[in-house]
C-alpha positions in Angstrom: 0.0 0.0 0.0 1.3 3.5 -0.9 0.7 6.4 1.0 0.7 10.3 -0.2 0.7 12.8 2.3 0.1 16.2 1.7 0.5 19.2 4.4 -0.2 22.9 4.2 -1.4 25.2 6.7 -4.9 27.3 6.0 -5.5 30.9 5.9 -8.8 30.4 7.9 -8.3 30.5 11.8 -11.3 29.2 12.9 -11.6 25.8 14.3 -15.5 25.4 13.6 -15.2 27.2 9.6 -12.4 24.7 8.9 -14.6 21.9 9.9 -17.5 22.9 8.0 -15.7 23.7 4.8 -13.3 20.2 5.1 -16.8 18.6 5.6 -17.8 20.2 2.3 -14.5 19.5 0.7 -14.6 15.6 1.1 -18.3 15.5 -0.4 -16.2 17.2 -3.7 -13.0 15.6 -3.5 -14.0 11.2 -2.7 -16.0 10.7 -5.8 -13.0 12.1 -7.8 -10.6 10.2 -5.8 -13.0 7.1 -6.0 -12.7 7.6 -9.8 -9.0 7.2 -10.0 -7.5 3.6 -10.3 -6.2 2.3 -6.7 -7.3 4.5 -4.8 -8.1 2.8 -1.5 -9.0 5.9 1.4 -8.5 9.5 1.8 -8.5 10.9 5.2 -8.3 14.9 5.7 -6.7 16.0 9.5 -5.7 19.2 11.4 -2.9 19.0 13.7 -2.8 20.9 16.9 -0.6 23.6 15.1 -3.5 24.3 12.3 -1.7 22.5 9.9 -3.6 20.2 7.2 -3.0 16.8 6.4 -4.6 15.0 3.5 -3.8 11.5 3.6 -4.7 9.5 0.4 -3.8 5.3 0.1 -3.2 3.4 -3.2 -2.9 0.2 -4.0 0.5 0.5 -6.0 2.9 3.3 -6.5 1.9 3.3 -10.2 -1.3 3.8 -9.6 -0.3 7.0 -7.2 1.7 8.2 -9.8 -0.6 8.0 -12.3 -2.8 10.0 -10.1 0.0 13.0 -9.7 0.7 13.3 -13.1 -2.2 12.6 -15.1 -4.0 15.7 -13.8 -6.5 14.3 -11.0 -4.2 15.6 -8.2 -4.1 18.9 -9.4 -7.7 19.3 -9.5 -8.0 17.6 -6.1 -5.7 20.7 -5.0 -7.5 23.1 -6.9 -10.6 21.8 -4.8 -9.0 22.2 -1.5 -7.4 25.4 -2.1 -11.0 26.5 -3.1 -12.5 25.1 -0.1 -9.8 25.6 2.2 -7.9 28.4 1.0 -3.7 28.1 1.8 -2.2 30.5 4.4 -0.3 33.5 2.3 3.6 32.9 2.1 5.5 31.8 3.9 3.3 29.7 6.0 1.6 28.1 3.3 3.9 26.1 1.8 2.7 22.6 0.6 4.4 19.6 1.7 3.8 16.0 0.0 5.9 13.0 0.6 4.9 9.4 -0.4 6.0 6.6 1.4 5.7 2.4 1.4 3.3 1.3 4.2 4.6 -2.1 5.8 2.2 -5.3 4.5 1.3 -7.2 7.6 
C-alpha cells in the first residue's frame, strides 16, 4: 500500500469554519478520488498547530503516480485550495511526501 501525504497550513483560523468547509471538501474531493484507479481511502486532518494533512492510500505506486501526473491531483488541489484556502507565504507552503506502508 502507498501512502501520499500532503501538508499545508490554511489561511482560515477558525476551528469550527475549517470543519465545515473540510466537511464540504470531502463530499467534492472522494468521488474524484474514487474515480482514479487504486485508490483505497483519503483521510483529511488538522494538527494541533493548524496544519492540514490530507492522507490518500493506493494500492501500487503506479497507480499514485498515475494520479499525480495525469492531472486528478491537481484538480483535487485546486478543490482544497478553493474550499480551504492556503495560508499567504511563507506559511503556506505545501508539503507531499509518499512513502511504502509495511504489509502485515
Amino acid at each position: 500500500m502507498i501512502v501520499s501525504v500532503m501538508r499545508r497550513r490554511t489561511a482560515i483560523g477558525d476551528a469550527g469554519e475549517v470543519e465545515r468547509r473540510a466537511g464540504r471538501l470531502l463530499e467534492r474531493l472522494r468521488p474524484l478520488l474514487e474515480r482514479q484507479p487504486g485508490f483505497v481511502s483519503l483521510e483529511l486532518l488538522r494538527d494541533e498547530g493548524g496544519r492540514l494533512t490530507e492522507v490518500t492510500r493506493w494500492r501500487s505506486a503506479g497507480e499514485c503516480r498515475r494520479y499525480v501526473r495525469e492531472g486528478a491531483a491537481a484538480m483535487a488541489a485546486t478543490l482544497s485550495d478553493g474550499y480551504l484556502p492556503t495560508a499567504p507565504y511563507p506559511n503556506g507552503s505545501w508539503e507531499r511526501e509518499t512513502s511504502q506502508e509495511p504489509e502485515g
